[in-house]
Structures are given as structure tokens and as C-alpha cells.
C-alpha positions in Angstrom: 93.4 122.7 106.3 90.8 119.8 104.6 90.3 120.4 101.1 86.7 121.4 100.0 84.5 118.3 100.3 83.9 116.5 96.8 80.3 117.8 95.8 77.3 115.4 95.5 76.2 113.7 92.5 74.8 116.3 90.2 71.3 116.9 90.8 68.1 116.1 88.0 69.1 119.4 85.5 65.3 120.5 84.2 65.4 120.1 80.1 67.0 123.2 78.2 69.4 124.0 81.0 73.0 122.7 81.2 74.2 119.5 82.9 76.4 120.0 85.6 79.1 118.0 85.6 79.9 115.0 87.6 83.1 115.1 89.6 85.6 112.7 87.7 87.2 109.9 89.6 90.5 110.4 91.5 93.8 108.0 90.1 94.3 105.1 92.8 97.6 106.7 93.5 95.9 110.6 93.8 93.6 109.3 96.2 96.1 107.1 98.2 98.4 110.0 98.5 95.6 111.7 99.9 94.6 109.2 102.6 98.1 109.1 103.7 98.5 112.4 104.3 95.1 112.2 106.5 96.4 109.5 108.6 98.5 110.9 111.4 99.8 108.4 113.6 98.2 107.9 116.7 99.7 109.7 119.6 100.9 107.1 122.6 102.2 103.7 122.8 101.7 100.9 125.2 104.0 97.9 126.6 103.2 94.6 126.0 104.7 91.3 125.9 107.0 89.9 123.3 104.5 87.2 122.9 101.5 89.3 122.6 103.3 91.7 120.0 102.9 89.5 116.7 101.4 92.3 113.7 101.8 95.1 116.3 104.2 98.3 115.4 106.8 99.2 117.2 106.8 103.0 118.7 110.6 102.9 119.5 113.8 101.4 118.6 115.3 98.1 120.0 118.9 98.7 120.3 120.9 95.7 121.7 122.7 96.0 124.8 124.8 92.9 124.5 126.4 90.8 121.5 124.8 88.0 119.9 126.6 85.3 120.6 127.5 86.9 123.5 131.0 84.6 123.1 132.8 82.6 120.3 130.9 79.3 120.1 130.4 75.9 118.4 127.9 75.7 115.6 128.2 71.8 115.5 128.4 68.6 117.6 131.9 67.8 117.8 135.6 68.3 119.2 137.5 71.7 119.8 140.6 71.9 118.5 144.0 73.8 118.0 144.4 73.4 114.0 148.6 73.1 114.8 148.0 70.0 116.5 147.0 68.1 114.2 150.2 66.3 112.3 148.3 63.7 110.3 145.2 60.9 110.0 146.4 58.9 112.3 147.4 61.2 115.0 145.7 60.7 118.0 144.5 63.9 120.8 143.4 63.4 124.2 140.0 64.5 125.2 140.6 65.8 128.7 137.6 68.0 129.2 133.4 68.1 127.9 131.8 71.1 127.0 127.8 71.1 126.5 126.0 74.3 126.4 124.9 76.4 129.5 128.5 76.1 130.5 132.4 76.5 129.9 135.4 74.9 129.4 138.8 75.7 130.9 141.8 76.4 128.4 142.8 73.5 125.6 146.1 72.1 126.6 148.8 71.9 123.7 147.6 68.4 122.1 144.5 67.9 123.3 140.5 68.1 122.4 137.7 69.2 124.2 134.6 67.2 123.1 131.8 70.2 122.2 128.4 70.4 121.9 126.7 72.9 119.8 126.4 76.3 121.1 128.7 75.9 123.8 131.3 78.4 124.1 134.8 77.7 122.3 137.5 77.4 124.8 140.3 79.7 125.0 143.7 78.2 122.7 141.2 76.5 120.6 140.2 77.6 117.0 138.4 74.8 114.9 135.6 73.0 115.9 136.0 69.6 113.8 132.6 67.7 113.5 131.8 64.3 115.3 131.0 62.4 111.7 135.2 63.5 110.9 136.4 61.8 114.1 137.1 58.2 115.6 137.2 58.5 119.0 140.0 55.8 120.5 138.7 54.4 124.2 141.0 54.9 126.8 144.2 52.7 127.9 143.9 51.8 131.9 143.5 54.4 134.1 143.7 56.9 130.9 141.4 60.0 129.1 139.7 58.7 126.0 141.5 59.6 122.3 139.9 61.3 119.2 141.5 61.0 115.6 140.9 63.8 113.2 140.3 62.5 109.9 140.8 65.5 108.4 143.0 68.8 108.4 141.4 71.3 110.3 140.7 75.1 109.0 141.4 77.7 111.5 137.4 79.1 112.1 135.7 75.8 111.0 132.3 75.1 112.6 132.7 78.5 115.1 129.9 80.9 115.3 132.0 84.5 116.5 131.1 86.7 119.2 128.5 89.6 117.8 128.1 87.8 114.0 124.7 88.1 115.0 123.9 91.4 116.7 126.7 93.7 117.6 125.6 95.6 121.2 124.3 99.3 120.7 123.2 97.9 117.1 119.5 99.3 116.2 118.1 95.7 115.5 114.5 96.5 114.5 113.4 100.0 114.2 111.1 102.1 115.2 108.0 101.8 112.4 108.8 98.5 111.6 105.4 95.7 112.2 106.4 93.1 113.6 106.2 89.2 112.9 107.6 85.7 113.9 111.3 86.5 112.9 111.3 90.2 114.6 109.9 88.7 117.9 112.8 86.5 118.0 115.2 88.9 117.2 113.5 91.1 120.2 113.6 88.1 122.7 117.0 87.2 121.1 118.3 90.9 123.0 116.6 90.6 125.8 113.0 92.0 125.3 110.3 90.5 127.2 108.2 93.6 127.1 107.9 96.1 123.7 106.4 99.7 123.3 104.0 99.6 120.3 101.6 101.9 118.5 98.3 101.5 120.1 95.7 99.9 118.0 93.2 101.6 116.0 89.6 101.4 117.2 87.6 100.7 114.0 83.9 100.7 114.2 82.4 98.4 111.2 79.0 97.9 109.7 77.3 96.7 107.0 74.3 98.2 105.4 71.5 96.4 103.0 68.1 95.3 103.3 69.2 92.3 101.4 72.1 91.0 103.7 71.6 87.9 106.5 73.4 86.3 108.8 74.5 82.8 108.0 73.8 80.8 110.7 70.4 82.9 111.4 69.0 81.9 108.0 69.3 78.0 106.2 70.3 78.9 102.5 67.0 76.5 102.0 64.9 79.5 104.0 66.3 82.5 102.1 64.2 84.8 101.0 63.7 85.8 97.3 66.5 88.5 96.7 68.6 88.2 100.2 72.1 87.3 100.1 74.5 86.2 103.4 76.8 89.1 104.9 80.0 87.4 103.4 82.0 91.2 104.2 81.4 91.5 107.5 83.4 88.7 107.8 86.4 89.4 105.8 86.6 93.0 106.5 86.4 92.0 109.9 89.5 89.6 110.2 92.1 91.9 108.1 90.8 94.8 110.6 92.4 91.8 113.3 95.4 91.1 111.1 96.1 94.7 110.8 96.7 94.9 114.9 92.9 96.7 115.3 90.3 96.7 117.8 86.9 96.0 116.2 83.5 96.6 117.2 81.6 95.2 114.7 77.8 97.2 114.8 76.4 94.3 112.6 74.0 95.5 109.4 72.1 98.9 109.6 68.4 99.1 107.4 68.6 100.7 104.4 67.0 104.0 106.0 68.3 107.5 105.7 68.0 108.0 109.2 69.3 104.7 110.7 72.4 105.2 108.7 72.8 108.7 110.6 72.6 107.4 114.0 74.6 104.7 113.0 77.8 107.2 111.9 76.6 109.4 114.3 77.0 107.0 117.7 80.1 105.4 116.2 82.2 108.9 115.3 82.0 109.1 119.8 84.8 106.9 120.0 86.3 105.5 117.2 89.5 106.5 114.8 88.0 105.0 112.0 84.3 104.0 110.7 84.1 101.3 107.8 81.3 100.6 106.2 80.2 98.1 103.2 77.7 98.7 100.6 75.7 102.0 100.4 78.4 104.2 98.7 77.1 104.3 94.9 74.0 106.4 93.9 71.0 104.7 93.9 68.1 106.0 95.9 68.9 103.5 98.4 72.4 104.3 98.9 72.2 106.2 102.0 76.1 106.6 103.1 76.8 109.9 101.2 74.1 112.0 102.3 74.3 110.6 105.8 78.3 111.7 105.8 77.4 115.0 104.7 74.8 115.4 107.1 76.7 115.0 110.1 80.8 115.9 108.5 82.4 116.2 105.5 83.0 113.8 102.3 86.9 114.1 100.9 87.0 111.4 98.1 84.3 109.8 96.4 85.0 107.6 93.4 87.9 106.0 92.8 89.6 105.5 89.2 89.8 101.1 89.4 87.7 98.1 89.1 86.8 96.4 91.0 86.3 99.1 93.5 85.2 102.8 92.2 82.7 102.9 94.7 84.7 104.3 97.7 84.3 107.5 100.0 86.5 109.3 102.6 85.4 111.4 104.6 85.6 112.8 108.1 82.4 112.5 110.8 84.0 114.8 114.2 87.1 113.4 115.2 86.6 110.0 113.2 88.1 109.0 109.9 85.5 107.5 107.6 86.1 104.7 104.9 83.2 103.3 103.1 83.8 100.3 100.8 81.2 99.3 98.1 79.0 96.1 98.7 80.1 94.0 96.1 82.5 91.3 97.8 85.4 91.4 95.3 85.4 95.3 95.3 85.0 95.4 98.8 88.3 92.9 99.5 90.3 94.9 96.8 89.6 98.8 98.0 90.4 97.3 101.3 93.9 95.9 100.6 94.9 98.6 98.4 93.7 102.1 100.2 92.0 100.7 104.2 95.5 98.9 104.7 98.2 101.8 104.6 96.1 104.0 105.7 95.7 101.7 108.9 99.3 100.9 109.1 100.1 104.5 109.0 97.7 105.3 112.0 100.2 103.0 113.4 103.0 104.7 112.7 104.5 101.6 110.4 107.1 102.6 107.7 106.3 100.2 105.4 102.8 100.7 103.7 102.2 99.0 100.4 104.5 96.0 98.9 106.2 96.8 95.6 104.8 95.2 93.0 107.1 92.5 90.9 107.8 91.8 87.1 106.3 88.5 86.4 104.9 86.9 82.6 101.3 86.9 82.2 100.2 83.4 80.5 96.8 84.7 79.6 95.4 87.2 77.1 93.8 90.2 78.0 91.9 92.4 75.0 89.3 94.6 77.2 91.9 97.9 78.1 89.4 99.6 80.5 89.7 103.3 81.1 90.5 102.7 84.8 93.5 100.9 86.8 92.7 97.5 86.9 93.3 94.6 89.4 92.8 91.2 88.1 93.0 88.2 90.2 95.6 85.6 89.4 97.9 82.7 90.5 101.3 81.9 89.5 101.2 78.3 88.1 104.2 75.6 87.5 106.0 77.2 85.4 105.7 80.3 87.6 103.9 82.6 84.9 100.5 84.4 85.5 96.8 82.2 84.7 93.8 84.5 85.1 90.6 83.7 86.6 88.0 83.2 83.9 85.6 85.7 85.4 86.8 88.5 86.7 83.1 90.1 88.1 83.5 92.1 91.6 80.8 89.7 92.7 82.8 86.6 92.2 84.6 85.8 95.6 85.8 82.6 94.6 88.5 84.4 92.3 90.1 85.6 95.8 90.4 82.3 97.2 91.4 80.9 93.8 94.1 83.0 93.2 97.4 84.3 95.0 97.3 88.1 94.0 96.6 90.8 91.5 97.9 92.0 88.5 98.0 95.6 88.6 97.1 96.9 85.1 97.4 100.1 84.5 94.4 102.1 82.1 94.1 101.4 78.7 96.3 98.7 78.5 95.9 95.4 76.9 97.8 92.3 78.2 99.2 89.4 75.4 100.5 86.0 76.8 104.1 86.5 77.4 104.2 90.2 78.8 105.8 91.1 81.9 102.9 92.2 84.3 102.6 93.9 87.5 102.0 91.0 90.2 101.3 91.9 93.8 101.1 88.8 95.9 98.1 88.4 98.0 100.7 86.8 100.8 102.0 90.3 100.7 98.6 92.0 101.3 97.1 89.6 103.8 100.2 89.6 106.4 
């Protein structure tokens, strides 16, 4: 059953009466747990190619049907020995056979070498693989095969990749839940896969909304009107909806009107999992998201216990998920990374939800303990420690590009130069 939805702001209370009192705000970690528990994956999968698959998740596990290597083979360039051949420096072994890879080589005769190439398979009496830079090879007498001398003793093992090191057959090699990226589709094409089941995507609808917000491109900054800003959101929010493996159809900025902000919700709750909006969640009398929910479903969360990013509301409109972000840029990016994210990777089915944060020194101060969870924009510099960016505002989307992640602070707590903080990288958040 859906909790009770979060009541609306409390309403003008006439003078000598009691105020009533405003929800408080939910903990990030409150509300995420929340969210999650919302976000049933969604049902299905479909096939597509290994190529195509990159920041898809996979519905099922790959379990190899064959060993990788598939035989014993040579990891260098060089000559396949028997190690009890070799009697000293100057000793000299006849090369009667060449191995390159794609084929294989008959079985070493007592005192001989078989010149290798790497990944070819090792032939069978041979076990060292001595490397072309240790050898002189010695041209043939008349009529003769050509000679290699081993510089060196060689170790029974040397330079030989073995059968399965890699992948052992009926190994799980990536599993089911797991998003996938450069390495994984290797490993998938590595056993064979030229097709994978994955979740299906997500169909996001996303809008803006503000009487203030243009198009660049439609507008020269020279034209702009007193008051107007450019749409920088829509075009963030609509690239880590991409990243994250979504469809997006992106329903551009809706007026600042009670009723356009209705149809707008209304028309995209048809045929959507999830509706994400930007700007229009706080409470001013333009702020048209709220009521609009309400009107047509049900409002779950609203207000969330960090800054930047209090501004956020959950809620359901039919069979739709809704998500709306607030309208400052740095807000907007943060509430997105840290609650939008898992809950689109769970839709997905993916295991892993939210990197672990890691222990790393702060080289900056930090006085002004706020009485919410705070996420400060930072990069590591030279020495690896933590430099802050000197204005942290939620308007200020230069501090994103600036820095390389966020320092998770939690309330009330001051930071002095030389504390371990809580660092989550933005390489982490963005993949």
C-alpha cells in the first residue's frame, strides 16, 4: 500500500488561531530508501547486440560455455621449449617447426624449439616459452633447420598463459543486475555473446517549466530579455537520462500556468515510467508542480533534508512515477545524481545503485555546519587532498565542471583542513 501523501504547505492560519505545522524534511537516506522501494524493476527484457549494449543491464546471467584460453598458450613472441633440454649458454636447439596464432603445432621433439608467436597454442612436450630478446638464433648449415641458443635457464611455466586462467566454462562471468561497460562487453564477446538480454529502458518524459527559461540558439545572449535565463537543465538532465540507458522524450518548457502544467503531467503519465521535471517544486505562487500532482495523483515526498537540493517531490500521476527537481542548476545536477540515478538503475533491475563513498583529507576549511546533509563540490589536487570551490551557491554551475565530486557532509558538521571527509567522485556518478 502507498503511504498517505505528504500534505500541502500549510495554508494562511487567520491571526489568534494556531499555525499548523509544516511537514519537516525527510533525511536523504529516509527518502532514498523510500524511492527504492517504489522502483520495481521493469517487467521484460530485450536482445540486443554486444555492441549496442554499453550502460545497458543485464536481465540474465552469462555463464561461459567454454574455457578462456580455450588451450595452454604463449603470452610472448618467442621459442617453445622443454626446460630439460637446455644444458647450458651455449647449447644450441633446432627449430624444426613455426607456430603463429590461428593454428597448431605438432609435438616438440626431444632437443628441439618451436619458434612461437604470441597467443598461439603451446605444443604438446613443451613447457617454457623463452622470449625472442633471450635468444640468438644460429642460421642453418647446408641443407639444415635453423639453431636457437637460450641465453638463459628456462622455468618450467615461463611466458605460458594456461587453459581456463581466464574464464573456467560453466563460470557465471557477469551477472544478472550487473550495467554493463567497455570491459564487461569484452568479457561477453570474450565467451561468445554476440547478442545479450537486457532490462528494457525506462521511458522518461522530461520538461522544464519557467516563464523565464529560453532556448540558446533561439535567443542571442545580446537579445535576452530583462530577467530570462537559457534552459541550461534541459540539457544536462537530458544526457544523464541517455547515460543511464533511458529513452527520452524531451516535452521542452511548459508556461508557468496552473493549467498547462496539468496537461502537461496529464498527457505524459499515458505512456511513460517516469515524468521529470525542473523548476516549479518550491512554494511560491508560481510554483505550479505540487498542486498540479495533486490534482491529477498523489505527492509521496516533498522536501528533502540537503543543499543544494531540498526542493524535490515524488509522487505518482496513474501508472507513472513522478520526479520533480528544483530549477536551480546546481540543485537540479545534485538531487539528480543522488536520488533520479538509483532509482533509474533500479527500474533496471541493476544491483549496484550508489558508489560508496571514500575517506580522503579535506585541504580547506569549512565553519558554516548547516542543519541539513550537505554536498560540496570539490577536486582532488596534487597532492591528492580536497580544495573547495569558493562559492558553493546552487546557482553556480561552473563548480560542477570545476570540480571532480562531492563531499558528503553530514548535518551540523564543521570541516578543518586536514579531516578525513566523505568524497564521492563525480566519475563515479556520471558513468
Amino acid at each position: 500500500m502507498n503511504p498517505a501523501p505528504i500534505p500541502p504547505t500549510a495554508p494562511f492560519t487567520p491571526a489568534g488561531t494556531a499555525p499548523v505545522a509544516r511537514a519537516p524534511m525527510k533525511p536523504l537516506d529516509e527518502a532514498l530508501t523510500e524511492l527504492l522501494a517504489r522502483a520495481l524493476p521493469l517487467p521484460g527484457f530485450e536482445a540486443v547486440s554486444t555492441f549496442d549494449a554499453d550502460g545497458r543491464v543485464l536481465a540474465q546471467d552469462l555463464v561461459s560455455s567454454l574455457d578462456v584460453p580455450a588451450l595452454d598458450n604463449s603470452s610472448m613472441d618467442g621459442y617453445a621449449v622443454r626446460c630439460a633440454d637446455w644444458t647450458s649458454a651455449a647449447g644450441v636447439l633446432q627449430v624444426n617447426q613455426r607456430i603463429p596464432a590461428g593454428s597448431s603445432g605438432r609435438a616438440l621433439e626431444p632437443f628441439c624449439a618451436a619458434r612461437i608467436f604470441t597467443g598461439a597454442p603451446i605444443p604438446p612436450g613443451a613447457d617454457a616459452v623463452v622470449m625472442q630478446e633471450l635468444c640468438e638464433t644460429i642460421d642453418p648449415e647446408a641443407g639444415g633447420a635453423p639453431g636457437v641458443r637460450i641465453q638463459r635457464q628456462p622455468q618450467p611455466g615461463q611466458w605460458i598463459r594456461r587453459r581456463g586462467e581466464d574464464v573456467a566454462a560453466g563460470t557465471v562471468v557477469l551477472h544478472r543486475g550487473t550495467r554493463l561497460g567497455p570491459a564487461g562487453l569484452g568479457l561477453a564477446a570474450s565467451i561468445g555473446f554476440g547478442m545479450l538480454q537486457v532490462a528494457r529502458r525506462p521511458r522518461v518524459a522530461l520538461f522544464s517549466t519557467g516563464d523565464e527559461l529560453v532556448m540558446p540558439g533561439e535567443v542571442l545572449p545580446a537579445d535576452l530579455k530583462p530577467g530570462t535565463i537559457y534552459n541550461s537543465n534541459r540539457f544536462f538532465l537530458k544526457a544523464l537520462l541517455l547515460r543511464l540507458g533511458c529513452s527520452v522524450t524531451d516535452l521542452g518548457i511548459v508556461p508557468d500556468r496552473l493549467d498547462a502544467t496539468v496537461a502537461a503531467l496529464g498527457g505524459a503519465s499515458q505512456s511513460h515510467y517516469l515524468i521529470l521535471t525542473s523548476g516549479g517544486v518550491s512554494v511560491g505562487e508560481e510554483d505550479h508542480i505540487k498542486p498540479a500532482v495533486q490534482s491529477l495523483g498523489e505527492l509521496n515526498l516533498w522536501q528533502i533534508a540537503i543543499k543544494p537540493g531540498k526542493p524535490f517531490a515524488y509522487g505518482h500521476i496513474g501508472a507513472a512515477h513522478f520526479m520533480g527537481l528544483p530549477g536551480n542548476p546546481v540543485s537540479s545536477f545534485v538531487t539528480f545524481l543522488l536520488l533520479v540515478r538509483p532509482f533509474l538503475l533500479k527500474l533496471q533491475g541493476a544491483t549496484a545503485l550508489a558508489p560508496e563513498s571514500i575517506a580522503v583529507h579535506a585541504d580547506f576549511d569549512w565553519a558554516r555546519a548547516d542543519k541539513r546533509r550537505e554536498f560540496l563540490r570539490v577536486k582532488q589536487n596534487a597532492t591528492g587532498a580536497l580544495e573547495l570551490f569558493r562559492n558553493q551557491s546552487s546557482g553556480v554551475l561552473t563548480s560542477t565542471v570545476w570540480g571532480d565530486g562531492l563531499v558528503d557532509n553530514l548535518p551540523g558538521q564543521t570541516i578543518a583542513r586536514g579531516d578525513m571527509v566523505r568524497f564521492i567522485p563525480f566519475s563515479a556518478l556520471l558513468s
